[in-house]
C-alpha positions as CSV (number, residue, x, y, z in Angstrom):
1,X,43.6,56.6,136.5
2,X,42.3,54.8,133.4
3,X,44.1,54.3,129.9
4,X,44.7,56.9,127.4
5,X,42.7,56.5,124.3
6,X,46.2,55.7,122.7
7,X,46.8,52.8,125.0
8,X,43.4,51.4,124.0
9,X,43.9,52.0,120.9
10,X,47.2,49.9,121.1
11,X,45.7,47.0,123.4
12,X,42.8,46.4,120.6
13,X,45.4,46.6,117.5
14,X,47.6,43.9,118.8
15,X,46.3,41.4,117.1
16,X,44.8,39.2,120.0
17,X,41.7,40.3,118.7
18,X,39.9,39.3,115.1
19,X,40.3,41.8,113.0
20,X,38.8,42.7,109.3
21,X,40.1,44.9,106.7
22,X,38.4,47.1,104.1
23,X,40.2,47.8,101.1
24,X,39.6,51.1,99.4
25,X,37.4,50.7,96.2
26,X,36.8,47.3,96.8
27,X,34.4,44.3,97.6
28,X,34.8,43.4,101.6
29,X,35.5,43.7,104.6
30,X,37.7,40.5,104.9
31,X,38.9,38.6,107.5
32,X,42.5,39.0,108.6
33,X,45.1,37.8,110.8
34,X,47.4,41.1,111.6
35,X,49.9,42.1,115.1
36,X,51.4,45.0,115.7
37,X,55.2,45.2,115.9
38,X,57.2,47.4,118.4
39,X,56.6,50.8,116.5
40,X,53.1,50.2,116.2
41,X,53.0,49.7,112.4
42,X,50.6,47.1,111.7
43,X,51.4,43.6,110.5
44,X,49.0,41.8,107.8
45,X,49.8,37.9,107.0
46,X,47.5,37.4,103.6
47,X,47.4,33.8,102.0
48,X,48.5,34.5,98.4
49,X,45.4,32.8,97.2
50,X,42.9,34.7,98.9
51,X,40.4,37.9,98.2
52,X,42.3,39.5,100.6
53,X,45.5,39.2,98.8
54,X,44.1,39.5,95.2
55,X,42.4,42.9,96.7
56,X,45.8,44.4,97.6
57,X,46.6,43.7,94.0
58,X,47.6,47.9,92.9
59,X,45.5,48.3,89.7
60,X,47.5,50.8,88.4
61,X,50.6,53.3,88.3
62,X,50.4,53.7,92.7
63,X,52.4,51.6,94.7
64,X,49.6,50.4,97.4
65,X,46.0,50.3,97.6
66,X,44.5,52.1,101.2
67,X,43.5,49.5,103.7
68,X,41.2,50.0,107.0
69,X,41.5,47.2,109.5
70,X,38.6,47.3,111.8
71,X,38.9,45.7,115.1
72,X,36.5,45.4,117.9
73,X,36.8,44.4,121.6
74,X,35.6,41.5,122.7
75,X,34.5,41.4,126.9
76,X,35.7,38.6,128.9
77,X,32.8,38.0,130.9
78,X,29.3,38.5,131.0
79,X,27.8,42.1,131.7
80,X,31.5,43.2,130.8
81,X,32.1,46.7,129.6
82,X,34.0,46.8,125.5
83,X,36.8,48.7,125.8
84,X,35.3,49.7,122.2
85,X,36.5,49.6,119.0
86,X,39.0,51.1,116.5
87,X,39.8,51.7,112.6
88,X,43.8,52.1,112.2
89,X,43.8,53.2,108.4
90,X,47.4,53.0,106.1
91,X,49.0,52.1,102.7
92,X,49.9,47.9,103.4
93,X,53.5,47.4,101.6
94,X,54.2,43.8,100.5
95,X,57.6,42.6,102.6
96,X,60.6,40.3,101.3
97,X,64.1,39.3,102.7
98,X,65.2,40.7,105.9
99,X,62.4,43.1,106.4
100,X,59.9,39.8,106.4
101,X,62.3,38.0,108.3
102,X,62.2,40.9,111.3
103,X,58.3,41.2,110.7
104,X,57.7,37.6,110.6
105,X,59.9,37.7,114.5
106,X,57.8,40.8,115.4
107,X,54.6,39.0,114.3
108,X,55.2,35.3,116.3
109,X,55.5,37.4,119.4
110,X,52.0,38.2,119.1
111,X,50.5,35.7,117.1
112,X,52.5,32.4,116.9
113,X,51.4,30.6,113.9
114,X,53.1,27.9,111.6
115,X,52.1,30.1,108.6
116,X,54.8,32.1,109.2
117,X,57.1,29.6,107.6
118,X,55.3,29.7,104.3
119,X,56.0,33.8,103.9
120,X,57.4,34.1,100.0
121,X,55.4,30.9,99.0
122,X,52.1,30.5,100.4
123,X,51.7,33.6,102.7
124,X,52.7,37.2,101.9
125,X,53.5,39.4,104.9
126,X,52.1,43.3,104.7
127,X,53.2,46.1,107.0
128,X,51.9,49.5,107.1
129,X,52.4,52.4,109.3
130,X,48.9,54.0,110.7
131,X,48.0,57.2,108.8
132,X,44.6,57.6,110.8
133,X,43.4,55.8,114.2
134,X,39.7,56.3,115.2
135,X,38.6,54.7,118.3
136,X,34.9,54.7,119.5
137,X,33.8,54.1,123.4
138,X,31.1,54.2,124.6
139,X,29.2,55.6,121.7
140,X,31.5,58.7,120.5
141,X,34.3,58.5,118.1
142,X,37.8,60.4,118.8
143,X,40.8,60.6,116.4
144,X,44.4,59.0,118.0
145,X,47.6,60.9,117.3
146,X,49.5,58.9,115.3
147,X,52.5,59.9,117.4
148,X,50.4,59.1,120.6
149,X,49.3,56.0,119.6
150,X,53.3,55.0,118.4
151,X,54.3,56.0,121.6
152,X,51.4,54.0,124.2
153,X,51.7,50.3,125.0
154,X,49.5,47.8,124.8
155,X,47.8,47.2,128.1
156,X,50.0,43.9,129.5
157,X,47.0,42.0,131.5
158,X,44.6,42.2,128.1
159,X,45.9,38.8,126.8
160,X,45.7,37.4,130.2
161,X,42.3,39.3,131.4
162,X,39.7,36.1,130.5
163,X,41.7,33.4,132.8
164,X,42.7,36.3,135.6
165,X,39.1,37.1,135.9
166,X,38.0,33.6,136.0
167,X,40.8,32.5,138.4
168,X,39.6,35.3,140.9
169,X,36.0,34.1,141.1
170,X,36.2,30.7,141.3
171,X,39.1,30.0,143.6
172,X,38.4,33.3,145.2
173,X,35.1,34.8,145.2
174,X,34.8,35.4,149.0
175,X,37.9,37.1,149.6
176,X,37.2,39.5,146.8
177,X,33.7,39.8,147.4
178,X,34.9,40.7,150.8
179,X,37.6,43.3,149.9
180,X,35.7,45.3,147.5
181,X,33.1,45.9,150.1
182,X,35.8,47.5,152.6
183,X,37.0,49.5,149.5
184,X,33.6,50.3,147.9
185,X,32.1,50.6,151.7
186,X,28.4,52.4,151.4
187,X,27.9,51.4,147.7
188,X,27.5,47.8,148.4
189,X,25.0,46.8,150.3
190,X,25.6,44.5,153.3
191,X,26.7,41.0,153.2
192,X,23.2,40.3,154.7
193,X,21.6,41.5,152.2
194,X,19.5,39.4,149.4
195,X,22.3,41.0,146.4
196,X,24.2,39.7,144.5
197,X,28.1,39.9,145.7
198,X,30.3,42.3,143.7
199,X,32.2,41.3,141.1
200,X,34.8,42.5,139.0
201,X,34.4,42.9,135.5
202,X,37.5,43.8,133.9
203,X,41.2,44.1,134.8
204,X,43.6,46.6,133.3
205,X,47.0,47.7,134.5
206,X,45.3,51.1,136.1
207,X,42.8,49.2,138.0
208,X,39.3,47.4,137.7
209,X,36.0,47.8,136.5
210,X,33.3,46.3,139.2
211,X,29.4,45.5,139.4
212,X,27.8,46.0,142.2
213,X,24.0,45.7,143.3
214,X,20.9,43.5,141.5
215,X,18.2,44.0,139.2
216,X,17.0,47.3,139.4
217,X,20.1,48.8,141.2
218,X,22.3,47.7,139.3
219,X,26.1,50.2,138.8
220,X,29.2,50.5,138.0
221,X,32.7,51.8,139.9
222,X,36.1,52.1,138.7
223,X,39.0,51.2,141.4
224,X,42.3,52.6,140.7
225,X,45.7,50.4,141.3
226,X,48.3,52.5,143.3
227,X,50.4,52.4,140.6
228,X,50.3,51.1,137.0
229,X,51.0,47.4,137.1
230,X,54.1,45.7,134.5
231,X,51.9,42.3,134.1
232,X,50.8,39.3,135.7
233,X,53.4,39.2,138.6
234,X,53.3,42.7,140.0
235,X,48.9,41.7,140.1
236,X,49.9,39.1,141.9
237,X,52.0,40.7,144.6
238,X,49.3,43.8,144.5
239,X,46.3,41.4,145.2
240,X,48.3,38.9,147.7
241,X,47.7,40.4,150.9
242,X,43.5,40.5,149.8
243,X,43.9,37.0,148.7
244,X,45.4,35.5,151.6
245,X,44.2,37.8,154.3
246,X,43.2,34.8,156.2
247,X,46.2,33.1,156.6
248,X,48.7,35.8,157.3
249,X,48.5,38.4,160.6
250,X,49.9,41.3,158.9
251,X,47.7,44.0,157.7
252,X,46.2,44.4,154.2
253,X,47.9,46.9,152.0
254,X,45.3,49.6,150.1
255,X,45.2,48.1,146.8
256,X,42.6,50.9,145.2
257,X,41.6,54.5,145.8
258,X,38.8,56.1,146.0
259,X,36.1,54.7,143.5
260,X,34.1,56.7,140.6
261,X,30.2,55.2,140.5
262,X,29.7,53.9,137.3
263,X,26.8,54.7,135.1
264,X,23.6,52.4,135.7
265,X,23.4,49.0,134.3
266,X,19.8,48.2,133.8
């Protein structure tokens, strides 16, 4: 099991990642601090000063100017796969009162910053809702149902993924190196063997992404959770039994299924 295109979609737009934006007819792309709020609409906090804002300016008789906010993924470790990138396109709407008050609260979540308190001096707050998500992986470009894309959640173990990944191998390389060769069993070669160890890549809340072999041999496989994970605790109570298998007599519970090679790495 991997996620949807929508859920990628959703973990790239949350606004963890830098983001630019394009506005339509005019000089850019900019730089851009955006979230997403609960629906998916997407959040925009513009310093009233800026090109940004002076961009966003309507010119005429419509009541917004078209916006594109390009994000792209950035991997957490070296030799990491990108989840990819995606283009969420919509009409930004300027916010005041108690609608920037709620998207100001929907925004923190995400992105805590102190600019926040300067929204209706210094800082305008823009919201619009997605009238056209393109995400491209690996290469090829696929359109995102708006209504799909409203409807998926952003991947919980995204924000977290960086530290996770680094907490697993350097406090415990050998008991992971270990368990992924009983999961991935003829793919990796033999602890004897002049290899590197395999090492996992990236986390999601379907599974992991892991290398395996050295130069030359070098793949890919995908192990799949037994069930979708809710964050950082149910990994931790998934991963338990691998990570202490030497200090506890009962027996280690399947964490993954049956892995997919990956494409070569070379």
């Amino acid at each position: 099991m991997q996620p949807s295109s929508a859920e990628v979609a959703r973990t790239l737009a949350a606004g963890r990642l830098p983001g630019t934006a394009q506005v339509a007819y005019r000089p850019g792309p900019h730089q851009v601090r955006h979230a997403v709020d609960p629906s998916g609409r997407v959040l925009l906090l513009v310093s009233v000063v800026s090109d940004l804002a002076a961009a966003l300016r309507p010119t005429d008789d419509s009541r917004s100017t078209a916006l594109v906010l390009d994000v792209r993924d950035l991997p957490p470790a070296a030799g990491a796969p990108p989840l990819g990138r995606v283009w969420i396109s919509g009409w930004p709407e300027p916010l005041a009162g108690i609608e920037a008050r709620q998207a100001a609260l929907d925004f923190a979540e995400v992105v805590p910053t102190g600019d926040l308190l300067d929204i209706g001096r210094g800082c305008t707050l823009y919201r619009f809702e997605p009238a056209e998500i393109r995400l491209e992986r690996a290469g090829t470009v696929r359109d995102v149902e708006p209504a799909e894309y409203a409807a998926a959640e952003p991947d919980p173990l995204h924000p977290l993924e960086r530290d996770l990944l680094a907490d697993l191998a350097d406090h415990h390389g050998p008991e992971i190196a270990a368990f992924l060769r009983r999961q991935l069993g003829d793919l990796v070669p033999p602890a004897g063997v002049a290899e590197p160890p395999p090492r996992v890549l990236r986390l999601d809340r379907y599974g992991m992404v892991v290398a395996l072999g050295g130069r030359g041999t070098r793949c890919r496989a995908r192990l799949a959770f037994p069930r979708p994970l809710a964050g950082q605790a149910d990994l931790a109570e998934l991963l338990h039994p691998v990570l202490c298998r030497r200090r506890q007599q009962s027996p280690e519970r399947p964490v993954a299924s049956s892995p997919d090679q990956g494409r070569a790495d070379r």
